[in-house]
N, C-alpha and C positions, 0 to 999 in steps of 0.2 A: 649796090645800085642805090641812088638815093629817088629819094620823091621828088616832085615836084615842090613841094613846097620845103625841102630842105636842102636846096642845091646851093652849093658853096658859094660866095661870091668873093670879090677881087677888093671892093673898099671898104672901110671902115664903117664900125656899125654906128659909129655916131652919124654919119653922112648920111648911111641908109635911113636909120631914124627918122632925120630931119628933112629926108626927101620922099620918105613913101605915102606918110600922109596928104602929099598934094597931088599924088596917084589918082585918090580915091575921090578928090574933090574935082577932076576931070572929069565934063560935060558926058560922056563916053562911057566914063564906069561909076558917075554917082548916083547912082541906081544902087549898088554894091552887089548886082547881080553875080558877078565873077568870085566865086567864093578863095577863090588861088589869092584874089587880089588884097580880098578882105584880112584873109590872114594874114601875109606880109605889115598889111596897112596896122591889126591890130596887137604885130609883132613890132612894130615904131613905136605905136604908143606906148606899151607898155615898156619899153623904153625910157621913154620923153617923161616917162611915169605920170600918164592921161590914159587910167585903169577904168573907171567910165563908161569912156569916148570907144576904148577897144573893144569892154564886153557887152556894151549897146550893137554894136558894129557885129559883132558875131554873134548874139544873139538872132538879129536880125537873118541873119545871113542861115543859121541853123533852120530858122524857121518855116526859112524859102529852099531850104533844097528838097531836090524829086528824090523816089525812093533810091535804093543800093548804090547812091557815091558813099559807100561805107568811110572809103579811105581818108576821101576830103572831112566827112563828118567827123572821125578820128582826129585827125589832124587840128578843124576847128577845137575839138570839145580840150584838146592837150594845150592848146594856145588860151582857150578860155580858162584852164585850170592856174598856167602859168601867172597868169593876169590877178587871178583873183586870191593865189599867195602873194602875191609882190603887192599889191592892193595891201594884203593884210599886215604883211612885213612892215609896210611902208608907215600905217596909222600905228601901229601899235612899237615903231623905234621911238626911243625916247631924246627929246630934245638934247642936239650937241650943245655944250655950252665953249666960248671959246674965251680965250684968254691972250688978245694979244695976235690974235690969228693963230694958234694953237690949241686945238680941242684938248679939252681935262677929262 
């Protein structure tokens, strides 16, 4: 059985990327009350690799929830851990150099 916030989906994650973040900028949920939402939204970014924008966004979202949604908590603090290796991965890869349009 999966979670909620790990249910398979049908399109491609470049699509979802570039479509969840304007989830969250809807009148409706930019509050970022919905912490389901949050994640998704800061499962795009860290994508779109706007590392940030995602653990600003769950941060927030951590800090507003009520006691025992253990799972949701879980689930944010595993998306904010993802965020903050790919963050690190990302500063600390060394410049491609290309040659022709072929990296060396």
């Amino acid at each position: 059985m999966t979670s909620p916030m790990h249910r398979p989906g049908r399109t491609t994650a470049l699509h979802k990327a570039r479509a969840q973040p304007a989830l969250g900028s809807r009148p409706a949920l930019a509050t970022g009350i919905d912490p389901i939402v949050v994640f998704r939204v800061a499962g795009a970014l860290r994508r779109l690799s706007r590392y940030d924008e995602g653990l600003g966004a769950i941060d927030r979202t951590i800090d507003c929830l009520p006691p025992g949604g253990t799972s949701v908590h879980a689930g944010l603090v595993r998306e904010r851990s993802l965020l903050c290796a790919a963050r690190d991965l990302h500063q600390h890869r060394p410049p491609t150099h290309t040659s022709g349009g072929v990296p060396s």
